[in-house]
HTML snippet that shows the backbone in 3Dmol.js (N, CA, C, O; Angstrom):
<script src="https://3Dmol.org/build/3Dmol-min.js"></script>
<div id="view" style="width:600px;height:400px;position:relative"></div>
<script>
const pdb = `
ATOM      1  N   UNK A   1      41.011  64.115  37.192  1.00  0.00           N
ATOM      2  CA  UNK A   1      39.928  63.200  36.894  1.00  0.00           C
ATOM      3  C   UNK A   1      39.963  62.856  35.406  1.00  0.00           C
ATOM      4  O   UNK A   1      40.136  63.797  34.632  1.00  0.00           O
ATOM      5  N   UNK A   2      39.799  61.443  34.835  1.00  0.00           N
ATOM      6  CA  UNK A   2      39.551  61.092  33.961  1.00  0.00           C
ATOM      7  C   UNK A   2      38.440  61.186  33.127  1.00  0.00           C
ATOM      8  O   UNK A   2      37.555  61.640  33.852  1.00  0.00           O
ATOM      9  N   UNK A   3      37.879  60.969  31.740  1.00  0.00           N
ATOM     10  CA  UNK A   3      36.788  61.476  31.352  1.00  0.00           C
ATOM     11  C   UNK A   3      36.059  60.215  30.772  1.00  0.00           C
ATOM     12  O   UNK A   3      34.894  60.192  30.375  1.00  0.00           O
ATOM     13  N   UNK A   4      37.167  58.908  30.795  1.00  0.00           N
ATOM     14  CA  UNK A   4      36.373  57.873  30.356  1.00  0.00           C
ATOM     15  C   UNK A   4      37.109  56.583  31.331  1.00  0.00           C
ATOM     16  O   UNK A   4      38.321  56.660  31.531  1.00  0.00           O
ATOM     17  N   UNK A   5      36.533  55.728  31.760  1.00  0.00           N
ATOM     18  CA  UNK A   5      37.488  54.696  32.510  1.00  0.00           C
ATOM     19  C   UNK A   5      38.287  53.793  31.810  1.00  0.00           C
ATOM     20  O   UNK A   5      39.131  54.214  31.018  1.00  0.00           O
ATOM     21  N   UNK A   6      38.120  52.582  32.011  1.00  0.00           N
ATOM     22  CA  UNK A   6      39.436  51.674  31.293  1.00  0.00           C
ATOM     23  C   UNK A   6      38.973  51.036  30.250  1.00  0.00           C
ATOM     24  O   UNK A   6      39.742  50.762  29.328  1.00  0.00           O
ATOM     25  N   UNK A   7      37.494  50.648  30.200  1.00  0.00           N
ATOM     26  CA  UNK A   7      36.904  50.416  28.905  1.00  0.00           C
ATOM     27  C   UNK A   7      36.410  51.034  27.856  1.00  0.00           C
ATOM     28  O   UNK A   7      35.938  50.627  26.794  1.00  0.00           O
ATOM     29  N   UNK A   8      36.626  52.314  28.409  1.00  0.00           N
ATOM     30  CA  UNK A   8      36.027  53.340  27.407  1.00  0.00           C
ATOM     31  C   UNK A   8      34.744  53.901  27.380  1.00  0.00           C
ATOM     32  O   UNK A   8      34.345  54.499  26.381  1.00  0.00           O
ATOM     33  N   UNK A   9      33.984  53.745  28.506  1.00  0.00           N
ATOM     34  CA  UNK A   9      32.811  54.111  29.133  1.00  0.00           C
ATOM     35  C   UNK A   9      33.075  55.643  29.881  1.00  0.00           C
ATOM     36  O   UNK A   9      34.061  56.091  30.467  1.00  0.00           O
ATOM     37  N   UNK A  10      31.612  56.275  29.557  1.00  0.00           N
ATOM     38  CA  UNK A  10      31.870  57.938  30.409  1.00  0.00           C
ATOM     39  C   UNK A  10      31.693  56.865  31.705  1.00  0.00           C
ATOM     40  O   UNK A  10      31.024  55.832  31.674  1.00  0.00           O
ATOM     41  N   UNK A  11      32.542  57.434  32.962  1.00  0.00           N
ATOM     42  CA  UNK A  11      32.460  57.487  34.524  1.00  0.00           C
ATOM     43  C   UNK A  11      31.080  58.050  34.793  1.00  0.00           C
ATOM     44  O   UNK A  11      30.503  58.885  34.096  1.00  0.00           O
ATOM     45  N   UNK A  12      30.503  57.317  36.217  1.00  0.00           N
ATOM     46  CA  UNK A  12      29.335  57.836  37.154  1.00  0.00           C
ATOM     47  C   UNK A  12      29.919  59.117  37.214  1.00  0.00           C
ATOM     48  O   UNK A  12      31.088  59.465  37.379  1.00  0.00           O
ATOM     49  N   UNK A  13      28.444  60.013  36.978  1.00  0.00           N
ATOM     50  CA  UNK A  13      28.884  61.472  37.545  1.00  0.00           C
ATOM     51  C   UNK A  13      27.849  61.479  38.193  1.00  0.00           C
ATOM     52  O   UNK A  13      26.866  60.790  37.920  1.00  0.00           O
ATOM     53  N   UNK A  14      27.997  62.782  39.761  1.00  0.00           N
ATOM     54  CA  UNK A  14      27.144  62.881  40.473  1.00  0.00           C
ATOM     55  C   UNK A  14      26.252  63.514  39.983  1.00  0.00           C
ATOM     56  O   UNK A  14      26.546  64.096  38.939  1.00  0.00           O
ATOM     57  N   UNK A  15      24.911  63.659  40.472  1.00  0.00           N
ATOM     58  CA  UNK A  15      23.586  64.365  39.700  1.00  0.00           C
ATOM     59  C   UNK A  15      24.045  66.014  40.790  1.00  0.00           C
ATOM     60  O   UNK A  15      23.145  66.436  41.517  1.00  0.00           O
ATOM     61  N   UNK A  16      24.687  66.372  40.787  1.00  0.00           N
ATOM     62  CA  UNK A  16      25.336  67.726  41.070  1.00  0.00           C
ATOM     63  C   UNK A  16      25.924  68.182  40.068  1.00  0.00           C
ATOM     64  O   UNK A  16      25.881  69.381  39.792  1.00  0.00           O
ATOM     65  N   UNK A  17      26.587  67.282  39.341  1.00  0.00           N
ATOM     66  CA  UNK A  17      27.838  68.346  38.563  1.00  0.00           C
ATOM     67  C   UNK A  17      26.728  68.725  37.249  1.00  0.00           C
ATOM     68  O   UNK A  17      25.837  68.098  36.677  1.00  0.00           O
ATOM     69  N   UNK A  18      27.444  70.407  37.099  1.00  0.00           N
ATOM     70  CA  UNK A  18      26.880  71.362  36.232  1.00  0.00           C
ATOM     71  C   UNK A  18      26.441  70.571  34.604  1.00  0.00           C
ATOM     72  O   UNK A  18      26.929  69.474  34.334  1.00  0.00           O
ATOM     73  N   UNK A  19      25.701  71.120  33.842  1.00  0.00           N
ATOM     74  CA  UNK A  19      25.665  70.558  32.730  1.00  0.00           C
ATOM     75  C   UNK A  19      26.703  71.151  31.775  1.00  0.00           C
ATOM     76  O   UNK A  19      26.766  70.734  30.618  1.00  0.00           O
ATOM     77  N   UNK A  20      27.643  72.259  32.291  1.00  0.00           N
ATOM     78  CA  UNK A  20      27.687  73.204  31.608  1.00  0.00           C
ATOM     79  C   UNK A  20      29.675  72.417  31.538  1.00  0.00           C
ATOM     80  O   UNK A  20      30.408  72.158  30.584  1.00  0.00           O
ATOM     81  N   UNK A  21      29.865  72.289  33.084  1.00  0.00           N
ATOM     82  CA  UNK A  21      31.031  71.479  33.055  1.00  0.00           C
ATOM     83  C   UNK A  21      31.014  70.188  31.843  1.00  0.00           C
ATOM     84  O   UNK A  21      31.759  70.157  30.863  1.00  0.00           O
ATOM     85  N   UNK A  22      30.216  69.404  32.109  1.00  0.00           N
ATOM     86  CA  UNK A  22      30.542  68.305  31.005  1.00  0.00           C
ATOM     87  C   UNK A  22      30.361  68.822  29.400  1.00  0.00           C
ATOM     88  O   UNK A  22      30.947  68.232  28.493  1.00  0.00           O
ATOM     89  N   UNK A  23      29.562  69.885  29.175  1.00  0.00           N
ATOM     90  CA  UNK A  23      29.961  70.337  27.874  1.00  0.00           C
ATOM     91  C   UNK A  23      31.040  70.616  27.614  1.00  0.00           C
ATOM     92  O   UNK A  23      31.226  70.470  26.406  1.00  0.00           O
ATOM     93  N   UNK A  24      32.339  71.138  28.401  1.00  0.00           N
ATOM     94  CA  UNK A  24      33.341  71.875  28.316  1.00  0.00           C
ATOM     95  C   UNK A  24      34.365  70.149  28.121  1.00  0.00           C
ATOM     96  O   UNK A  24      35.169  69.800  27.256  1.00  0.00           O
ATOM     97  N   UNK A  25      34.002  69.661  28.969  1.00  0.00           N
ATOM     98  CA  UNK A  25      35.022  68.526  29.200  1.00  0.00           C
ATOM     99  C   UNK A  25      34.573  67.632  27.867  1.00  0.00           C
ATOM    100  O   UNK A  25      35.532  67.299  27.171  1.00  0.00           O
ATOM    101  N   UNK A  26      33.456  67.257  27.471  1.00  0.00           N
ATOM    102  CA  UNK A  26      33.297  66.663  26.469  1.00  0.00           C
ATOM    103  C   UNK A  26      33.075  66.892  24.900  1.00  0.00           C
ATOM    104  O   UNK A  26      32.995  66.000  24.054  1.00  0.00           O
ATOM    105  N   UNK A  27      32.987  68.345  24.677  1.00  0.00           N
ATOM    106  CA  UNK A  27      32.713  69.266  23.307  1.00  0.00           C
ATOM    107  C   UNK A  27      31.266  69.496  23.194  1.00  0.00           C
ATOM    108  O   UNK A  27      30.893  70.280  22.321  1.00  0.00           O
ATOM    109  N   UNK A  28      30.186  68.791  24.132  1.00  0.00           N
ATOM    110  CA  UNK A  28      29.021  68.800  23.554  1.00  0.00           C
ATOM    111  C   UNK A  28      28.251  69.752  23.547  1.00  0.00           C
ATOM    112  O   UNK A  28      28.718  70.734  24.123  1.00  0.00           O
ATOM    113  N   UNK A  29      26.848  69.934  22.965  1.00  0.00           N
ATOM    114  CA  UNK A  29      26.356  71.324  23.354  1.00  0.00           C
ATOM    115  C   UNK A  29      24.488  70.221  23.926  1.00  0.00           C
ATOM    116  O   UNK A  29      24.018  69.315  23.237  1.00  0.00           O
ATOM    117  N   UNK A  30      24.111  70.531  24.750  1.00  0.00           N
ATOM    118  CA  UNK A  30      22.895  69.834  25.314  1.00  0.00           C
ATOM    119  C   UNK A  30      21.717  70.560  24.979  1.00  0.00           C
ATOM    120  O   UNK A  30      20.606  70.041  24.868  1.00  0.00           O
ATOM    121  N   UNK A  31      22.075  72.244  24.755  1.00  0.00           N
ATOM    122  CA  UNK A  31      21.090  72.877  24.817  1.00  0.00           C
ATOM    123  C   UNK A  31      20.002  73.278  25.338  1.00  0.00           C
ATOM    124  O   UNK A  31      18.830  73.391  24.980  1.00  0.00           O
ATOM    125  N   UNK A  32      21.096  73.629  26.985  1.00  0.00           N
ATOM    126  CA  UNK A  32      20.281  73.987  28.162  1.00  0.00           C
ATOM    127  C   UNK A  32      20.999  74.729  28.527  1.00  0.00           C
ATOM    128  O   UNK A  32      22.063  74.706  27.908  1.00  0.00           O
ATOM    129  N   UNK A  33      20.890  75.854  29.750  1.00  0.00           N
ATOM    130  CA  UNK A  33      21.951  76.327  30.440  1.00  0.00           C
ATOM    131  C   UNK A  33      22.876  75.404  30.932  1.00  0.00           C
ATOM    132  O   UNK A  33      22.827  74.206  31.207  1.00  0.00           O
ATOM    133  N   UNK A  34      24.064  76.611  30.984  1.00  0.00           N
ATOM    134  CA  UNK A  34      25.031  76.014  31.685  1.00  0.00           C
ATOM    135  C   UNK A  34      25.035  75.561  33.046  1.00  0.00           C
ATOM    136  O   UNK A  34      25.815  74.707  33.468  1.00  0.00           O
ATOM    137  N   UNK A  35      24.001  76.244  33.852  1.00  0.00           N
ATOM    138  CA  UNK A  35      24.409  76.327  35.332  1.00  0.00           C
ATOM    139  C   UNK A  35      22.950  74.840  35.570  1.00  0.00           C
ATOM    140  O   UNK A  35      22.462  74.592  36.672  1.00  0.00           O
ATOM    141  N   UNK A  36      22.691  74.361  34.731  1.00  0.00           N
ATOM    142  CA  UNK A  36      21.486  73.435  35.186  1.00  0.00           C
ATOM    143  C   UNK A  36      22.133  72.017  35.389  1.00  0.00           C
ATOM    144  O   UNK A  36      22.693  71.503  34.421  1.00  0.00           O
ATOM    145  N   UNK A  37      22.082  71.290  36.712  1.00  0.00           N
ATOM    146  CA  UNK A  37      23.044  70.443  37.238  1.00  0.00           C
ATOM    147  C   UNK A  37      21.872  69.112  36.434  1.00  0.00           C
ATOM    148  O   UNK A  37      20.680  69.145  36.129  1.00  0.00           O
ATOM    149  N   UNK A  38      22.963  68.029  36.326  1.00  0.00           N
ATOM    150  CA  UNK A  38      22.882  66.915  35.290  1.00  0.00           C
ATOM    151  C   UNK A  38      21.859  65.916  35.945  1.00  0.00           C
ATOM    152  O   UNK A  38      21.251  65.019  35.361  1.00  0.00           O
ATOM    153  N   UNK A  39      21.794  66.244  37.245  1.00  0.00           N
ATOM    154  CA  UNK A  39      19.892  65.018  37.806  1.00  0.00           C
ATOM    155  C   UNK A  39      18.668  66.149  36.822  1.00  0.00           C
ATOM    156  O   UNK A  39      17.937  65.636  35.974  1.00  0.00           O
ATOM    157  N   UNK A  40      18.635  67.242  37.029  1.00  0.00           N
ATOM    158  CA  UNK A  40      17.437  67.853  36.439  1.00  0.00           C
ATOM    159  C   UNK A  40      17.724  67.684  34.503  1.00  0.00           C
ATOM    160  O   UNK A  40      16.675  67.389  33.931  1.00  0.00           O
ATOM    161  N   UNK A  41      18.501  67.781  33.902  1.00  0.00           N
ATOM    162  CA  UNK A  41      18.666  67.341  32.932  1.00  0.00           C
ATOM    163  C   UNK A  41      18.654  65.524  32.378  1.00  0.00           C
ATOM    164  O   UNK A  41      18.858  65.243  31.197  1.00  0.00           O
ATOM    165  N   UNK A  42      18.404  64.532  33.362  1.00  0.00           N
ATOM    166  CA  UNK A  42      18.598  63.353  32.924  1.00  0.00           C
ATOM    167  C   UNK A  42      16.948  63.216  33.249  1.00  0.00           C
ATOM    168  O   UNK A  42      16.210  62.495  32.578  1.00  0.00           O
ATOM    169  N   UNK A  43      16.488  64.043  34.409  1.00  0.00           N
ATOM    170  CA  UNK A  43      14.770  64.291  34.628  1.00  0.00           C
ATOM    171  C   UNK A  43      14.142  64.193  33.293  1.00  0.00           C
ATOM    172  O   UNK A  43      13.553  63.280  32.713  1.00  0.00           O
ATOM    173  N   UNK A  44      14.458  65.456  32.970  1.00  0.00           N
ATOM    174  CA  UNK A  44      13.413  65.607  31.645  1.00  0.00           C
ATOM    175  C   UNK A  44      14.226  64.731  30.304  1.00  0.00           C
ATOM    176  O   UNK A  44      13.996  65.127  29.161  1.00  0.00           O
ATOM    177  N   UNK A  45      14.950  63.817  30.466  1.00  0.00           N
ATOM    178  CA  UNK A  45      15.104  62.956  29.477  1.00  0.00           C
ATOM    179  C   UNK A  45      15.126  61.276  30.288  1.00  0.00           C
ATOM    180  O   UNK A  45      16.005  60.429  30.447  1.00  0.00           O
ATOM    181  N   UNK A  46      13.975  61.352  30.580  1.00  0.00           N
ATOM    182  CA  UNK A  46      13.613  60.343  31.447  1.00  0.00           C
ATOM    183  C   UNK A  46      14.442  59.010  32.023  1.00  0.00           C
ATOM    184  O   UNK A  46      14.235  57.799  31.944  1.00  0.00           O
ATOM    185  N   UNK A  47      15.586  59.915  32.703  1.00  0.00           N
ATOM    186  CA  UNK A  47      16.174  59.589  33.415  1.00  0.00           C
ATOM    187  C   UNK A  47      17.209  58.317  32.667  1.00  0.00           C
ATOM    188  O   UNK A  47      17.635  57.307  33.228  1.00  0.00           O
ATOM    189  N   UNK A  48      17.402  58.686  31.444  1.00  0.00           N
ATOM    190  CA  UNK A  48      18.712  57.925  30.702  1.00  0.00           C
ATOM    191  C   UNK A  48      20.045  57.896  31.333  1.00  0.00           C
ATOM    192  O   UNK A  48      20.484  58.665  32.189  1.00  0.00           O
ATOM    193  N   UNK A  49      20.709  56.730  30.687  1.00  0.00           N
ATOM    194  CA  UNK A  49      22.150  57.389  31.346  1.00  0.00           C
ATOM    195  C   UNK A  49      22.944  58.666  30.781  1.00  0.00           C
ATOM    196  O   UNK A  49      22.524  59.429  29.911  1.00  0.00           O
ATOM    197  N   UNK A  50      23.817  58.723  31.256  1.00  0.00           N
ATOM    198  CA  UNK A  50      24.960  59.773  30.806  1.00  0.00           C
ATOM    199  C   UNK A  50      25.338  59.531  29.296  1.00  0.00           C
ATOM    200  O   UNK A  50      25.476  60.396  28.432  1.00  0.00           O
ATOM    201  N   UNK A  51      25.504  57.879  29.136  1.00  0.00           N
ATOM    202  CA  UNK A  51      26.544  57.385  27.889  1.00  0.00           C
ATOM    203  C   UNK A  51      25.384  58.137  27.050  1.00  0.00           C
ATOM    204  O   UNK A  51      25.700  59.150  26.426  1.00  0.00           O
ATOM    205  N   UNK A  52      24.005  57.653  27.016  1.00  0.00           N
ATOM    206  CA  UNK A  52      22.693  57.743  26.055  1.00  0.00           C
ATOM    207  C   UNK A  52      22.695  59.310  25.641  1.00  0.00           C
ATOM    208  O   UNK A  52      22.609  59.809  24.519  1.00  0.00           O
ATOM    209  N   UNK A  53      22.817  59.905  26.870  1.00  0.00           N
ATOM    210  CA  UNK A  53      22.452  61.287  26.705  1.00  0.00           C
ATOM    211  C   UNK A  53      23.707  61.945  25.043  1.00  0.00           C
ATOM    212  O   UNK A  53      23.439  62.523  23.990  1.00  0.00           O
ATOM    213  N   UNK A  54      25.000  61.437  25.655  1.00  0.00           N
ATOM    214  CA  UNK A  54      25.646  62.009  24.963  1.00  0.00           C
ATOM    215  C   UNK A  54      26.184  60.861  23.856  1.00  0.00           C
ATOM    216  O   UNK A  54      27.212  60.867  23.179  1.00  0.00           O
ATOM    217  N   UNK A  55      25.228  59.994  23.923  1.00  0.00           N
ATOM    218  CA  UNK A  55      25.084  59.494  21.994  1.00  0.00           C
ATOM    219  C   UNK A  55      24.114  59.714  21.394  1.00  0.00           C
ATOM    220  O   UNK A  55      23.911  59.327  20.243  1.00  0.00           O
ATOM    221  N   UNK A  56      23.161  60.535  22.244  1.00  0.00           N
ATOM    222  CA  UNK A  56      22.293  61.075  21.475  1.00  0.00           C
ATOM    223  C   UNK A  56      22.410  62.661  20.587  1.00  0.00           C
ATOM    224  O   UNK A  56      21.868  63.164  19.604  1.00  0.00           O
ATOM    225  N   UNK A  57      23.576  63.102  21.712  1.00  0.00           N
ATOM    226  CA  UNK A  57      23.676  64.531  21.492  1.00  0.00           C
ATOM    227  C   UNK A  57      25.028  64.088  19.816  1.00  0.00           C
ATOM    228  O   UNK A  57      25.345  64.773  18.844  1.00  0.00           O
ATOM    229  N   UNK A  58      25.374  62.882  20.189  1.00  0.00           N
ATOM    230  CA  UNK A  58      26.524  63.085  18.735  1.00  0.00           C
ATOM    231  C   UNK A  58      25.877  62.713  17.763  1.00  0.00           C
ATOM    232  O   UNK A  58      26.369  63.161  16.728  1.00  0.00           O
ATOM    233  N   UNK A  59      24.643  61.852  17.533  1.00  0.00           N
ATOM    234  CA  UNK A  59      23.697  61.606  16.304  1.00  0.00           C
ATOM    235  C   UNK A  59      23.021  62.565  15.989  1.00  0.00           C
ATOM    236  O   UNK A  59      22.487  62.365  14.898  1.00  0.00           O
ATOM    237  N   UNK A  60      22.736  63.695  16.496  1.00  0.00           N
ATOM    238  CA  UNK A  60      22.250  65.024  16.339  1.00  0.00           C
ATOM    239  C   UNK A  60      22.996  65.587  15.383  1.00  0.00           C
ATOM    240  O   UNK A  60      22.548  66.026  14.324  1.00  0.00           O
ATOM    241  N   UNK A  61      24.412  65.594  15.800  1.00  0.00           N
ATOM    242  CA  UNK A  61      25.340  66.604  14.869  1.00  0.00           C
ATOM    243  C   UNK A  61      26.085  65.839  13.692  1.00  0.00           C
ATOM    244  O   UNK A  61      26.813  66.458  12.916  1.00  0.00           O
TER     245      UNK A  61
END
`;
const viewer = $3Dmol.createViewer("view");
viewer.addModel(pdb, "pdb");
viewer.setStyle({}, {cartoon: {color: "spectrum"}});
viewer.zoomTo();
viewer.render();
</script>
């Protein structure tokens, strides 16, 4: 599996996969457990996308 498609956009991920996986695949740190799957994490960030989540997490650092 790829980690960005042909334009350079993160891919749909299912609201299953771990939060803990895309830290690993992407460097980031979210600052949640690992085992907390990515619908309950996009929940309490009211339901942003993926890209948002993790341009938010790189303006952080």
């Amino acid at each position: 599996m790829r980690s960005r498609n042909e334009n350079g956009r993160y891919r749909y991920k299912r609201g299953e996969t771990l939060v803990g996986n895309l830290e690993k695949r992407y460097g980031s740190d979210f600052g949640v457990r690992s085992d907390m799957k990515l619908e309950m994490l996009r929940r309490q960030h009211e339901e942003q996308p993926l890209t948002q989540l993790f341009k938010e997490q790189q303006d952080k650092q």
